[in-house]
C-alpha positions as CSV (number, residue, x, y, z in Angstrom):
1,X,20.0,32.5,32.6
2,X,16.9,33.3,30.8
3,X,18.7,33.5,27.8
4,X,20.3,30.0,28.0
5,X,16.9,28.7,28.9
6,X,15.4,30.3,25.2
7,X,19.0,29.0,23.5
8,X,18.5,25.2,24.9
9,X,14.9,25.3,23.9
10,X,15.4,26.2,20.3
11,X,18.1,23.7,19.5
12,X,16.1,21.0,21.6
13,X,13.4,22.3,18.4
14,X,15.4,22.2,15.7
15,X,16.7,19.2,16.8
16,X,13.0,17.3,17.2
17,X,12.4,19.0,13.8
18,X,15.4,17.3,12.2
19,X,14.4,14.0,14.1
20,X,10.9,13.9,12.5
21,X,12.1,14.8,9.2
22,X,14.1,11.8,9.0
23,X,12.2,9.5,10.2
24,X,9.2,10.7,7.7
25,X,11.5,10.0,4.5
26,X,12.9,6.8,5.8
27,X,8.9,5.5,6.0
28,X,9.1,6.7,2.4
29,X,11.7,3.6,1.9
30,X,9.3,1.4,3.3
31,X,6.2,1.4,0.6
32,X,4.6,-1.2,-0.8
33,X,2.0,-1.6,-3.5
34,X,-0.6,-2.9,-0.9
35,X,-3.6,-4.4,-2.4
36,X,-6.9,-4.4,-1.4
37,X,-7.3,-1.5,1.0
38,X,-8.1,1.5,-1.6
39,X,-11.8,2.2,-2.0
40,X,-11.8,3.8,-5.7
41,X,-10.3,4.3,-8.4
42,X,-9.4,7.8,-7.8
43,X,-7.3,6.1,-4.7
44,X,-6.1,2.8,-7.1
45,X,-3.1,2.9,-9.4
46,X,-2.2,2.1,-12.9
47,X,-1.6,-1.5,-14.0
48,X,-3.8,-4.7,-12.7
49,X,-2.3,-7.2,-15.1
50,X,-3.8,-11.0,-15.4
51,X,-0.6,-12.4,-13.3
52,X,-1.8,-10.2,-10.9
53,X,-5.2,-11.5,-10.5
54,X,-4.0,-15.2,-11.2
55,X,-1.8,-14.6,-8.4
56,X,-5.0,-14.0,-5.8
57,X,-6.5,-17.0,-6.8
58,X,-3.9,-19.3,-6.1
59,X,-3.8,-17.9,-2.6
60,X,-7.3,-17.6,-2.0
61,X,-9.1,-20.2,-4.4
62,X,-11.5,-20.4,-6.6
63,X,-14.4,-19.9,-4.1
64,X,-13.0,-16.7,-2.1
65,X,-11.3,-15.0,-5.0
66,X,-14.8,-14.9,-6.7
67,X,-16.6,-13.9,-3.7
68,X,-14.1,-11.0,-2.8
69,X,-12.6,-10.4,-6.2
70,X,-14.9,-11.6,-8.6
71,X,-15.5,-8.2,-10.5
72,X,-11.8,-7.4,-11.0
73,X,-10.4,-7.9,-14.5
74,X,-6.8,-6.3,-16.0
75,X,-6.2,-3.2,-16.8
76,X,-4.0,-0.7,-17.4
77,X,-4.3,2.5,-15.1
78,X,-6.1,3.9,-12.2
79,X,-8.8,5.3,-14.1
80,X,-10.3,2.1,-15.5
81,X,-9.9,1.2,-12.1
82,X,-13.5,1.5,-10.7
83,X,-13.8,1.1,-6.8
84,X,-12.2,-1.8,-4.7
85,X,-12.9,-4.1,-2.7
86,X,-15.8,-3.0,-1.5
87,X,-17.3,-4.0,-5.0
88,X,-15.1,-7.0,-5.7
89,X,-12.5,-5.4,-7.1
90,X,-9.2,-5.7,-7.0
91,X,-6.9,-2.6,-7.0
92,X,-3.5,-1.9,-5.0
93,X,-2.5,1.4,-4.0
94,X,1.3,2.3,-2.7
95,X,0.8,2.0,1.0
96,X,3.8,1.6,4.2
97,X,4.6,-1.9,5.0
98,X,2.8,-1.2,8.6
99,X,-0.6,0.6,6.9
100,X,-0.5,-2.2,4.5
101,X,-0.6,-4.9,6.8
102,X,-2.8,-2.8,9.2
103,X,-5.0,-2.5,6.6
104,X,-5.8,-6.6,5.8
105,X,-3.9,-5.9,2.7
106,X,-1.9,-7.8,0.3
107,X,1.9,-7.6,-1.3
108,X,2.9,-9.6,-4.7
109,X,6.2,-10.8,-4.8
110,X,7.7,-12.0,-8.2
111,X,10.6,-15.2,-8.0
112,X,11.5,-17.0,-10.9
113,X,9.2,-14.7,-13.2
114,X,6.0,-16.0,-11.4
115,X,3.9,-13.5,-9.1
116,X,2.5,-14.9,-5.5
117,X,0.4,-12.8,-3.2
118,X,0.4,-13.2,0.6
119,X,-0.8,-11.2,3.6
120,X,1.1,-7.8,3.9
């Protein structure tokens, strides 16, 4: 009896283990490059290109982009990346869909070779 107890108990752990396994590399499948929720550079990723940025300020504006984003300018890795939002700069950082959206962030999309941002 005892021994059927111990038995059901480790498979019912394996079998959690196996559970949670999967479920943590099928959230993998679901990232985004999420801009606008990393703080630094050390956090941001390579690559802000001008189509990028052009894309924020058709969504936003003029006004908003400048007052949230004004700072940000292309460039091409993490590094150069300086801090984010925090100092009106825009970064992205590879995020979940959920976190992302969470998070007040951003996705680009790109249709017909243009880019357009919207709310994660």
């Amino acid at each position: 009896m005892k021994k059927d107890r111990l038995l059901m108990a480790a498979i019912a752990g394996v079998t959690l283990g196996v559970t949670a396994s999967s479920r943590a590399i099928a959230g993998d499948k679901d990232e985004v490059k999420c801009w606008g929720i990393n703080s630094c550079g050390s956090h941001a990723k390579c690559s802000v290109g001008e189509d990028d940025l052009a894309a924020f300020k058709a969504l936003l504006g003029a006004k908003e982009y400048a007052a949230k984003y004004g700072k940000s300018s292309a460039h091409g890795c993490g590094s150069h990346a300086s801090c984010g939002g925090s100092s009106q700069i825009l970064n992205w950082m590879t995020a979940s869909a959920g976190e992302c959206k969470a998070k007040g962030g951003f996705v680009i999309e790109t249709a017909g070779g243009k880019k357009t941002a919207k709310k994660a």
